[in-house]
C-alpha positions as CSV (number, residue, x, y, z in Angstrom):
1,X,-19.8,-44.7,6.9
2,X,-21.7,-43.9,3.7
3,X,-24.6,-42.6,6.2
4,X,-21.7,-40.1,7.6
5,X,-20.5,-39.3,4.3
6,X,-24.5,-38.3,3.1
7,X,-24.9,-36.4,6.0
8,X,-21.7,-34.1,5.9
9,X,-22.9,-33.7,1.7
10,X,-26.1,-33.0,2.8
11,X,-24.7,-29.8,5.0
12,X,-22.3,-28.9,2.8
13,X,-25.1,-28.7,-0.2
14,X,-28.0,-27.2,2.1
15,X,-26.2,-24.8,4.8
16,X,-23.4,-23.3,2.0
17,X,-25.5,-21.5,-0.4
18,X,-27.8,-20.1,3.2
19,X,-24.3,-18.5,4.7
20,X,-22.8,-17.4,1.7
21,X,-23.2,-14.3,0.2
22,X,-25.0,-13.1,-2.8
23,X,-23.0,-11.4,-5.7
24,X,-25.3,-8.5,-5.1
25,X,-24.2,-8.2,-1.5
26,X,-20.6,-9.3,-2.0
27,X,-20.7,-6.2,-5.1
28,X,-22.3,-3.3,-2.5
29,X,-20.0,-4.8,0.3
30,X,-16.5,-4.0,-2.0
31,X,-18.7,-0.9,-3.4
32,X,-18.9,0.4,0.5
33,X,-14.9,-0.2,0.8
34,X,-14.1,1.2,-2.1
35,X,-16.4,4.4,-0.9
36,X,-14.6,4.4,2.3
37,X,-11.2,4.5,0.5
38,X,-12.2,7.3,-1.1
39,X,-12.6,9.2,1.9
40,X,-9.0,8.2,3.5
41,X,-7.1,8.8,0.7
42,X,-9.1,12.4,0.1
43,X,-8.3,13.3,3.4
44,X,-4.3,13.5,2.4
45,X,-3.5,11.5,6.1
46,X,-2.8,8.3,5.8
47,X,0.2,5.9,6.3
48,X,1.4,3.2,3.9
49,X,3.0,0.0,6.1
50,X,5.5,-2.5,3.7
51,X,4.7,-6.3,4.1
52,X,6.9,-7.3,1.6
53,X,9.9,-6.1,-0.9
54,X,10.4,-6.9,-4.4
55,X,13.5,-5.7,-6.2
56,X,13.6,-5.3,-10.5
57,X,15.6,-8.4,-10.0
58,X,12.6,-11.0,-9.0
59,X,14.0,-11.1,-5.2
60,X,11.3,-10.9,-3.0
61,X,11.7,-10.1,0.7
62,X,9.9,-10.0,4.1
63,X,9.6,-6.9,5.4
64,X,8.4,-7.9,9.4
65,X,11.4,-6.9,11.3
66,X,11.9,-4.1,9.2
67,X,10.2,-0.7,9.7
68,X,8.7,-0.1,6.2
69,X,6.4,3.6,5.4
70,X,5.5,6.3,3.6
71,X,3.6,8.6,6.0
72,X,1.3,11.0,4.1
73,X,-0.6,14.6,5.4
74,X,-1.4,17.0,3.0
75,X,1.0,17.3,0.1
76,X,4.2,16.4,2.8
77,X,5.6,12.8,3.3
78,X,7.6,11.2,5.5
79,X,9.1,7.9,3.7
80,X,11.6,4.5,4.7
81,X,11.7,2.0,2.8
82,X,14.2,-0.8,2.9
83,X,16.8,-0.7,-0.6
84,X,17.5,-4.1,-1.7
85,X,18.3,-3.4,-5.4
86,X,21.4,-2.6,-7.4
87,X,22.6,1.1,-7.5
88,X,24.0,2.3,-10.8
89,X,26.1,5.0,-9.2
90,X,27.8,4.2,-6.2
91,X,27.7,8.0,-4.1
92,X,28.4,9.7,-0.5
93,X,26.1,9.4,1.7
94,X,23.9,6.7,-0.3
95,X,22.5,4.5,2.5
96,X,21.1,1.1,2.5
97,X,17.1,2.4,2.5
98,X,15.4,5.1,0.3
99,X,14.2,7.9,2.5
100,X,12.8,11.0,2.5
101,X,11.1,13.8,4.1
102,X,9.5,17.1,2.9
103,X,7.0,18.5,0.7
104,X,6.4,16.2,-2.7
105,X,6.2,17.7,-6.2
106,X,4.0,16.9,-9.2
107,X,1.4,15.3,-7.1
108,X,-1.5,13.8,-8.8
109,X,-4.4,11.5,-7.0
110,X,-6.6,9.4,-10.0
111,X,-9.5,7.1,-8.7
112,X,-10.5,4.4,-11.2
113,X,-14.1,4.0,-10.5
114,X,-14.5,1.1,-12.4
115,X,-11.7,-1.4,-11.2
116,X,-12.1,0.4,-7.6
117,X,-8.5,1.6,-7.1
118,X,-7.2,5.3,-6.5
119,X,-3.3,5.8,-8.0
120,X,-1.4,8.3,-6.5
121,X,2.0,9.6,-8.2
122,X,4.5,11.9,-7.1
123,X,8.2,13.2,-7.2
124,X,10.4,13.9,-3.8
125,X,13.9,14.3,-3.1
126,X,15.6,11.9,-0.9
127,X,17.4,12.9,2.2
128,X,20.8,12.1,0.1
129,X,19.6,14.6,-3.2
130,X,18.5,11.6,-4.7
131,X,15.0,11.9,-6.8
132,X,12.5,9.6,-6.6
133,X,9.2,8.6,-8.8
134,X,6.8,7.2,-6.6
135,X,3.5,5.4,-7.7
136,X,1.2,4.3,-5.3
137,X,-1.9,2.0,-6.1
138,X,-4.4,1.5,-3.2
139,X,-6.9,-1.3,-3.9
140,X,-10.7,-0.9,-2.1
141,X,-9.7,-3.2,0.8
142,X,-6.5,-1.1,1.9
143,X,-4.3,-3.4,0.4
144,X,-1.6,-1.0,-1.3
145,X,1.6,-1.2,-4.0
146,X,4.3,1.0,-4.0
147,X,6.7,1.5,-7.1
148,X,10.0,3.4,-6.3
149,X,12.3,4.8,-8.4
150,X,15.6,6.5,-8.3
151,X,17.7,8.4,-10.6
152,X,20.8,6.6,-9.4
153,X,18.9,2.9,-8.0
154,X,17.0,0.3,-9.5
155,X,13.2,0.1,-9.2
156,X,11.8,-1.4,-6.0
157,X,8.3,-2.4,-5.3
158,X,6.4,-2.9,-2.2
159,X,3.4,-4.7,-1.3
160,X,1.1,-4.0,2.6
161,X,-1.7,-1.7,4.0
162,X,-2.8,1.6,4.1
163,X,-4.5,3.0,7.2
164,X,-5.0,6.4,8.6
165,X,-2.0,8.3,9.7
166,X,-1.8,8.6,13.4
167,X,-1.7,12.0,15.0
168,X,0.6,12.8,17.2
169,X,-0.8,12.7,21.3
170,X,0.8,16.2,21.7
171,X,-1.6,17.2,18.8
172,X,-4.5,15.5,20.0
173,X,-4.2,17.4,23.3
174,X,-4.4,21.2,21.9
């Protein structure tokens, strides 16, 4: 048993620091992400997918079975994302999700070299005339947070992936 117990040390000790990676390579590894980033999020098309919801309230929710997006090209979006906050005014047509589709306003992209991360902020109006602050951080590995807010809702935040935005097959063709 103790001969088991030396060997297993013995690889664990020997074959560990051979397969891990260097902080070098681990720091031009993140460095290529972070470059390739750059490139989506320059390119205006890309798509934000929701993983999980957290309301101001602490209440944190899976978002699996729920379709969850902000779609962008150029400066137009294309947004659903699942409400599960408290509304201050209670008004026609105020559904259970905060969407919206059109053309954005007050856009501004910022990328933060040093902690690897572009910030995206803009304004839109909701399909219901509701306006909406949106903040979006994307981190060097895709992994994104969204901060929504309304003039009549509560702040949501929303935790998942950015990828590239899918074209449309009847695009591709022509």
């Amino acid at each position: 048993m103790k001969r088991l117990f030396f060997l297993i040390t013995l690889v664990i000790f020997v074959v560990n620091p051979v397969i891990s990676q260097t902080k070098e390579e681990k720091k031009a590894e993140a460095e290529k992400r972070y470059e390739a980033m750059k490139v989506l999020i320059n390119t205006g098309a890309f798509e934000f997918v929701g993983e999980w919801a957290t309301s101001q309230r602490g209440m944190r929710i899976n978002l699996i079975s729920n379709p969850t997006f902000i779609k962008m090209d150029a400066k137009n979006t294309d947004g659903y994302l699942p409400f599960f906050g408290t509304a201050q005014v209670a008004g026609y047509g105020q559904g259970g999700a905060i969407e919206f589709n059109g053309e954005v306003q007050d856009y501004s992209l910022v990328f933060n070299d040093k902690k690897q991360r572009a910030i995206i902020k803009f304004d839109i109006k909701g399909k219901t005339n509701e306006n909406f602050d949106v903040l979006i951080t994307v981190y060097e590995n895709l992994n994104a947070s969204v901060s929504v807010s309304g003039n009549y809702r509560s702040m949501m935040s929303y935790t998942g992936i950015i990828k590239a935005l899918e074209k449309k097959e009847e695009e591709n063709k022509q």
